[in-house]
KOLVOMI-893227 format. One record per residue (C-alpha): residue number from 1; residue in three letters; chain; x, y, z. Coordinates in steps of 0.1 Angstrom, whole numbers, plus 5000, padded with zeros to 4 digits. Each point is the difference from the previous one (the first is absolute). Last residue first. Layout:
<recs>
rec pos: NUM	code: ALA	unit: A	xx: X	yy: Y	zz: Z
...
</recs>
This chain:
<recs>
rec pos: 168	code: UNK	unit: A	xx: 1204	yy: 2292	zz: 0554
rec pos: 167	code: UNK	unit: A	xx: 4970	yy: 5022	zz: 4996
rec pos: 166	code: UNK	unit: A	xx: 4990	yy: 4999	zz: 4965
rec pos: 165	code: UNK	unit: A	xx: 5020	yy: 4965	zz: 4991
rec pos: 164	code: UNK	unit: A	xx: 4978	yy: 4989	zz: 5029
rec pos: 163	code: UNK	unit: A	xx: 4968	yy: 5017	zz: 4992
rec pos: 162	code: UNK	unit: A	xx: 5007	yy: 4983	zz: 4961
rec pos: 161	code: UNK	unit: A	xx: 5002	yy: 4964	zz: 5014
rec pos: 160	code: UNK	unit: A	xx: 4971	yy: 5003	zz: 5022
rec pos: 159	code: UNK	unit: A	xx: 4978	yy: 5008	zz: 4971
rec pos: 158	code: UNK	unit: A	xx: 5018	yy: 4974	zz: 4981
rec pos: 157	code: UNK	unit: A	xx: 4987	yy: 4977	zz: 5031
rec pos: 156	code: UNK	unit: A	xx: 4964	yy: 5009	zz: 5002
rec pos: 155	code: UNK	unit: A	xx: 4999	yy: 4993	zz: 4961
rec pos: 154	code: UNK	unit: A	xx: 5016	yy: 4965	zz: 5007
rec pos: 153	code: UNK	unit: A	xx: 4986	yy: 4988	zz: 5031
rec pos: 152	code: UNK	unit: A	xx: 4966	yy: 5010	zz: 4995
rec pos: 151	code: UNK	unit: A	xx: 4997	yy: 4968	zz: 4977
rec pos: 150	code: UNK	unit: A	xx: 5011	yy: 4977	zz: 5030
rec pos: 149	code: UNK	unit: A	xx: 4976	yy: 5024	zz: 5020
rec pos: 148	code: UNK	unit: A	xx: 4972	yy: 4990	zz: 4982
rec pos: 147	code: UNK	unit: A	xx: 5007	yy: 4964	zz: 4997
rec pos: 146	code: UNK	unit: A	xx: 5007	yy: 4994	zz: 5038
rec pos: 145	code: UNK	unit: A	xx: 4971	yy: 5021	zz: 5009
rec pos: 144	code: UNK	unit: A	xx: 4978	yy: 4976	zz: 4974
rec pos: 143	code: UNK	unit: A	xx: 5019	yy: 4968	zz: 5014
rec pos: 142	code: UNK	unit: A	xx: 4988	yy: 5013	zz: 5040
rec pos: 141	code: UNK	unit: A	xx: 4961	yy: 5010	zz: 4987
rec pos: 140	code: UNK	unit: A	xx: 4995	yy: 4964	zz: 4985
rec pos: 139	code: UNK	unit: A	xx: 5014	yy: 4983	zz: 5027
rec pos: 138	code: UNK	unit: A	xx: 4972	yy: 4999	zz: 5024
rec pos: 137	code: UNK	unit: A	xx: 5002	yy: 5000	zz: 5036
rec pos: 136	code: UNK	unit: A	xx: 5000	yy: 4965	zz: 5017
rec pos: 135	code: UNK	unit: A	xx: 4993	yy: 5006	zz: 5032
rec pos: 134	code: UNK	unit: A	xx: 5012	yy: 5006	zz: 5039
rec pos: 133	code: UNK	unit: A	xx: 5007	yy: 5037	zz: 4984
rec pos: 132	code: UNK	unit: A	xx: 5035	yy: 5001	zz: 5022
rec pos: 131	code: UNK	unit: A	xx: 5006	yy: 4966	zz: 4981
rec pos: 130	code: UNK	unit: A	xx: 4986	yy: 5010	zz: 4966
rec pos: 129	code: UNK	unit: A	xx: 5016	yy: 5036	zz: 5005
rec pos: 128	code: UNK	unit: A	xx: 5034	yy: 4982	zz: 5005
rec pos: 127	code: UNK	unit: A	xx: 4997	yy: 4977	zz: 4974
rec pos: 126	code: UNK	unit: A	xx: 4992	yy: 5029	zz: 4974
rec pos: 125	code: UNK	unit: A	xx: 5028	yy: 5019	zz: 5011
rec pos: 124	code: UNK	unit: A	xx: 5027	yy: 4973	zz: 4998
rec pos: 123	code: UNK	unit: A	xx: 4979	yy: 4996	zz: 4960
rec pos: 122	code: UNK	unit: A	xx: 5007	yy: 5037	zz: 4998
rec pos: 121	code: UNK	unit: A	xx: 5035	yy: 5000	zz: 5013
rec pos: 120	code: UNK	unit: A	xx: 5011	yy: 4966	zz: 4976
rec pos: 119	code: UNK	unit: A	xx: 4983	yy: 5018	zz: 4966
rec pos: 118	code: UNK	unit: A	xx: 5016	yy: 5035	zz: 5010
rec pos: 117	code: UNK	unit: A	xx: 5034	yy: 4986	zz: 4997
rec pos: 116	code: UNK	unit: A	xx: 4991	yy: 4977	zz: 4969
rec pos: 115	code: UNK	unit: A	xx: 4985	yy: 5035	zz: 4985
rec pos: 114	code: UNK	unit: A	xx: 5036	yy: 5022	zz: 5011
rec pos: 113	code: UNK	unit: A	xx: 5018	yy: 4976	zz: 4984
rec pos: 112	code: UNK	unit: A	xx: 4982	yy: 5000	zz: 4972
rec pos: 111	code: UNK	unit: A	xx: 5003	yy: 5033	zz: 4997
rec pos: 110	code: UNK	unit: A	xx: 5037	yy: 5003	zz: 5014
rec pos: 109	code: UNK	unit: A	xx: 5006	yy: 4978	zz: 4970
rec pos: 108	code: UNK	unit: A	xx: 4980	yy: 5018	zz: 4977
rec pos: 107	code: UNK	unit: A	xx: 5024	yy: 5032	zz: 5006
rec pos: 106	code: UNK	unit: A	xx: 5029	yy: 4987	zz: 4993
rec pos: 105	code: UNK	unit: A	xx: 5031	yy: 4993	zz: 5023
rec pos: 104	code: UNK	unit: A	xx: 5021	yy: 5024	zz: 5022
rec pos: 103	code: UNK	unit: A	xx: 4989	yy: 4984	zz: 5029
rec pos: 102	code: UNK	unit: A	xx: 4987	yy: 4965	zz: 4999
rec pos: 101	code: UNK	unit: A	xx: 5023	yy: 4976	zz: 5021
rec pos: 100	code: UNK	unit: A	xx: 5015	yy: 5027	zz: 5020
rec pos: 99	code: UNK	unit: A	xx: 4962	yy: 5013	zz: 5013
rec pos: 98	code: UNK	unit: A	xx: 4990	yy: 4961	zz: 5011
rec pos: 97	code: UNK	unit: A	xx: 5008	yy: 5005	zz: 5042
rec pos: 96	code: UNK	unit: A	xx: 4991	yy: 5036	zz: 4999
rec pos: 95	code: UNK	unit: A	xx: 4967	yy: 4996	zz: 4978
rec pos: 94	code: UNK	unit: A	xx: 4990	yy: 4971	zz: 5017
rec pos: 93	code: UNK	unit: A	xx: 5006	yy: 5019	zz: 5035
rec pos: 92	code: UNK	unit: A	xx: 4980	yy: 5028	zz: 4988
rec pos: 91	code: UNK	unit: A	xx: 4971	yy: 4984	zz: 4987
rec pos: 90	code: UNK	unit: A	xx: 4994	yy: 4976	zz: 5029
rec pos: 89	code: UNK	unit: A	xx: 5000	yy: 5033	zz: 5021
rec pos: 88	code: UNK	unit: A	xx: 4980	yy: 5015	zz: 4974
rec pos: 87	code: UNK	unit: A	xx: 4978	yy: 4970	zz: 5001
rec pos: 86	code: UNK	unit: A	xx: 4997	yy: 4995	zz: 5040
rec pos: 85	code: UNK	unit: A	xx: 4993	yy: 5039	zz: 5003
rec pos: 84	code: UNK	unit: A	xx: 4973	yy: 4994	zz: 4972
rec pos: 83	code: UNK	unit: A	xx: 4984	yy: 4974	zz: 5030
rec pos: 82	code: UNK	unit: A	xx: 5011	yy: 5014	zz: 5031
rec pos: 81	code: UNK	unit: A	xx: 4965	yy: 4998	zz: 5015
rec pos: 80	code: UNK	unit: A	xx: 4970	yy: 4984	zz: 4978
rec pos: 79	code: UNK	unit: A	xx: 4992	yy: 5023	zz: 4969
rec pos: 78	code: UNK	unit: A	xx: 4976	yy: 5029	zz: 5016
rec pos: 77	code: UNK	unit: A	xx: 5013	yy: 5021	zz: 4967
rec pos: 76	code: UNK	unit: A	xx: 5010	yy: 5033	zz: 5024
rec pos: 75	code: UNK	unit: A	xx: 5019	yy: 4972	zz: 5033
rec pos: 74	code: UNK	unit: A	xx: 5017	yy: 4983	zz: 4974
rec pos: 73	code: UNK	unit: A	xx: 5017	yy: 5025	zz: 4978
rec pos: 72	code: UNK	unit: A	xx: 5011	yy: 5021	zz: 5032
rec pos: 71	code: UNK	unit: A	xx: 5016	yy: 4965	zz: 5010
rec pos: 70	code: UNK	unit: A	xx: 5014	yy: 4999	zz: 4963
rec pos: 69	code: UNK	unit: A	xx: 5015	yy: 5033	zz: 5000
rec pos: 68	code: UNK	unit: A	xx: 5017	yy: 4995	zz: 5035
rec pos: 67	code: UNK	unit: A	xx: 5016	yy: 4970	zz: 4989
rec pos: 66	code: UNK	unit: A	xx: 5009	yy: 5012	zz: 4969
rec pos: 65	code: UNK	unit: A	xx: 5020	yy: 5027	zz: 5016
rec pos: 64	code: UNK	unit: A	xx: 5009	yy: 4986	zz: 5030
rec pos: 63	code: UNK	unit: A	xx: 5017	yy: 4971	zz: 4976
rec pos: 62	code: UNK	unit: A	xx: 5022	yy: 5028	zz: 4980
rec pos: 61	code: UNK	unit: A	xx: 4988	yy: 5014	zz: 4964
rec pos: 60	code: UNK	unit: A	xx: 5026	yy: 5023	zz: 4989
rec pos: 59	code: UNK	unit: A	xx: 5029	yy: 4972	zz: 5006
rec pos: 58	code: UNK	unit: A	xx: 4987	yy: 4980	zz: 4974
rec pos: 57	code: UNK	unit: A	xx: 5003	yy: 5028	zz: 4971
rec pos: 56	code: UNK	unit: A	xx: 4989	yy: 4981	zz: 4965
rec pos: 55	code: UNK	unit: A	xx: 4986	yy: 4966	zz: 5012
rec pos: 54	code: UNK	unit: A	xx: 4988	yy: 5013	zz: 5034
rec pos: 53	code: UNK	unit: A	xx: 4983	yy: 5034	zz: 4983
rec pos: 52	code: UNK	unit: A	xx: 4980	yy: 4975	zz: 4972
rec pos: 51	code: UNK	unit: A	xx: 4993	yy: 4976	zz: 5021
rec pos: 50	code: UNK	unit: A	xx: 4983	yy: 5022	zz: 5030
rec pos: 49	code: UNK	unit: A	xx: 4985	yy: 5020	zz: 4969
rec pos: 48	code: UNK	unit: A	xx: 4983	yy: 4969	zz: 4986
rec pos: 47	code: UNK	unit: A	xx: 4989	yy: 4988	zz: 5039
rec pos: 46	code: UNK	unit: A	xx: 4987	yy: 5035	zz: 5007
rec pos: 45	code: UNK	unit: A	xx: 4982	yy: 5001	zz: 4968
rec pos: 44	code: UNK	unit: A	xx: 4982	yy: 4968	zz: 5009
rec pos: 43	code: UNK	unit: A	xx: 4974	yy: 5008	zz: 4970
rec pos: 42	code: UNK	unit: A	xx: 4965	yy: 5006	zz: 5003
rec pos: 41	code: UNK	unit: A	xx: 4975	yy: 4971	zz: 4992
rec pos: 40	code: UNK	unit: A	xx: 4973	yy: 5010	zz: 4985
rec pos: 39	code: UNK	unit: A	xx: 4962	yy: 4991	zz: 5020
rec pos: 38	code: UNK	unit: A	xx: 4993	yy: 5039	zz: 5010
rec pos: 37	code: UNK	unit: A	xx: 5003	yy: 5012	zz: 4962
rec pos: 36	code: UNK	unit: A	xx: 4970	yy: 5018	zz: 4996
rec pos: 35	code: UNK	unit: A	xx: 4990	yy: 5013	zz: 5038
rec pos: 34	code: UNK	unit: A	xx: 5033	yy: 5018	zz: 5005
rec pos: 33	code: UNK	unit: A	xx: 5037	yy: 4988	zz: 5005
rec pos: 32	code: UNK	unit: A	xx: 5004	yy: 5014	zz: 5032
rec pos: 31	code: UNK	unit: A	xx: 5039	yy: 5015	zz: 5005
rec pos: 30	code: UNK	unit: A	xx: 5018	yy: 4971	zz: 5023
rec pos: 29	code: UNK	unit: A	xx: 5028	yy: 4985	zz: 4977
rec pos: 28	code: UNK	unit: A	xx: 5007	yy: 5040	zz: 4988
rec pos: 27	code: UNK	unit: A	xx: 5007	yy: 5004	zz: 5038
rec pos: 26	code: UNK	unit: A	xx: 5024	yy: 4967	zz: 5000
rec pos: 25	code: UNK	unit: A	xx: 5018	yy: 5013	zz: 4967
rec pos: 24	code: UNK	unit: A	xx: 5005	yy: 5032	zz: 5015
rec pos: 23	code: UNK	unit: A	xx: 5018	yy: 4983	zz: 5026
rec pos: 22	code: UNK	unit: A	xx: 5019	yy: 4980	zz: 4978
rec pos: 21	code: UNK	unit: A	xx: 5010	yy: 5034	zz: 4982
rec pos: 20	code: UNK	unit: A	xx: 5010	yy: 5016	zz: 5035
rec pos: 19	code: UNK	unit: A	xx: 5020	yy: 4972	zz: 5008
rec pos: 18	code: UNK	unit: A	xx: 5017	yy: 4993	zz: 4969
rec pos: 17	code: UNK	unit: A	xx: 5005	yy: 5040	zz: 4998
rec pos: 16	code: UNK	unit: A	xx: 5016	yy: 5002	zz: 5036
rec pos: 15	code: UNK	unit: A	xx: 5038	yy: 4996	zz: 4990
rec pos: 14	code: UNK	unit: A	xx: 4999	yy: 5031	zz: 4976
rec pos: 13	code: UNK	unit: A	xx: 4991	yy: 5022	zz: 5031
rec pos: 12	code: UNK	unit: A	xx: 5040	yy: 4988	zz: 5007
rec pos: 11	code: UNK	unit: A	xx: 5014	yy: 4965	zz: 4993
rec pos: 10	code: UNK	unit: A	xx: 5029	yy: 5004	zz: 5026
rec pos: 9	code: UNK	unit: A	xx: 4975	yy: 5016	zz: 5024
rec pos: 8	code: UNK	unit: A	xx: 4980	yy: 4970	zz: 4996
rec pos: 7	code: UNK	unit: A	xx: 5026	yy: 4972	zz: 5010
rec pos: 6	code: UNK	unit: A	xx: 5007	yy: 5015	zz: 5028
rec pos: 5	code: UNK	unit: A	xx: 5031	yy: 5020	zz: 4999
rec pos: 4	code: UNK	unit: A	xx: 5031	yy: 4981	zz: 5017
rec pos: 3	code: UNK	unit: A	xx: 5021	yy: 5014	zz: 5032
rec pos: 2	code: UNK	unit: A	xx: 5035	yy: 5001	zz: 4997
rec pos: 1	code: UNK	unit: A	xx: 5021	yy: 4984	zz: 5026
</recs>
């Protein structure tokens, strides 16, 4: 009986780039916004390129992956424990159960799929936080993230778009 490759080596280097680039994401996530602009909201880029890389190559992005990547997330944003691993987790298996009903379609429909998606994890997250919190926390700040990085989705995604045709 033959043994089988990992799933990796079959992929190659090439098989690493949705991890490395969600990585990168996560470390651009934490660089210090300076003293002017410390009340915007920064995008989820992790979550947009978790999206992006499970809806165009899902086998790239395994659970361990984006399980490890959102613990990491957690413990350097002090967000309570397992929190973004919970919504890449959540991310991944809507993405896996949903991908044959949306693939190959336009590019506002992943959009918008893509903001309901994000809408449901960031109001999860916003429980969560309130119940870990023991309070009400506001929900200005939540729907602002949720707007900025449902209007980060599409530039951050053509970006990812090009380094895929580039690479893959």
């Amino acid at each position: 009986m033959a043994l089988r490759k990992p799933l990796f080596a079959s992929f190659g280097l090439v098989g690493f780039v949705p991890i490395i680039v969600t990585v990168a994401f996560a470390f651009i996530m934490l660089l210090p916004l300076g003293s002017v602009v410390t009340t915007a909201a920064m995008p989820h880029f992790v979550l947009i390129s978790a999206f992006y890389w499970l809806s165009a190559r899902p086998l790239l992005l395994p659970f361990g992956a984006c399980a490890g990547i959102g613990f990491f997330l957690d413990l350097w944003l002090g967000v309570p424990l397992g929190l973004n691993m919970a919504i890449l987790l959540c991310t991944r298996l809507f993405v896996i159960t949903q991908l044959k009903h949306y693939r190959g379609r336009t590019r506002v429909l992943y959009w918008a799929i893509f903001a309901v998606l994000a809408l449901v994890l960031y109001t999860g997250g916003w429980i969560v936080t309130s119940l870990v919190s023991g309070k009400m926390i506001p929900v200005q700040p939540v729907v602002s993230q949720w707007g900025v990085t449902v209007i980060a989705y599409a530039p951050v995604a053509f970006v990812l778009g090009r380094l895929r045709r580039l690479m893959m």
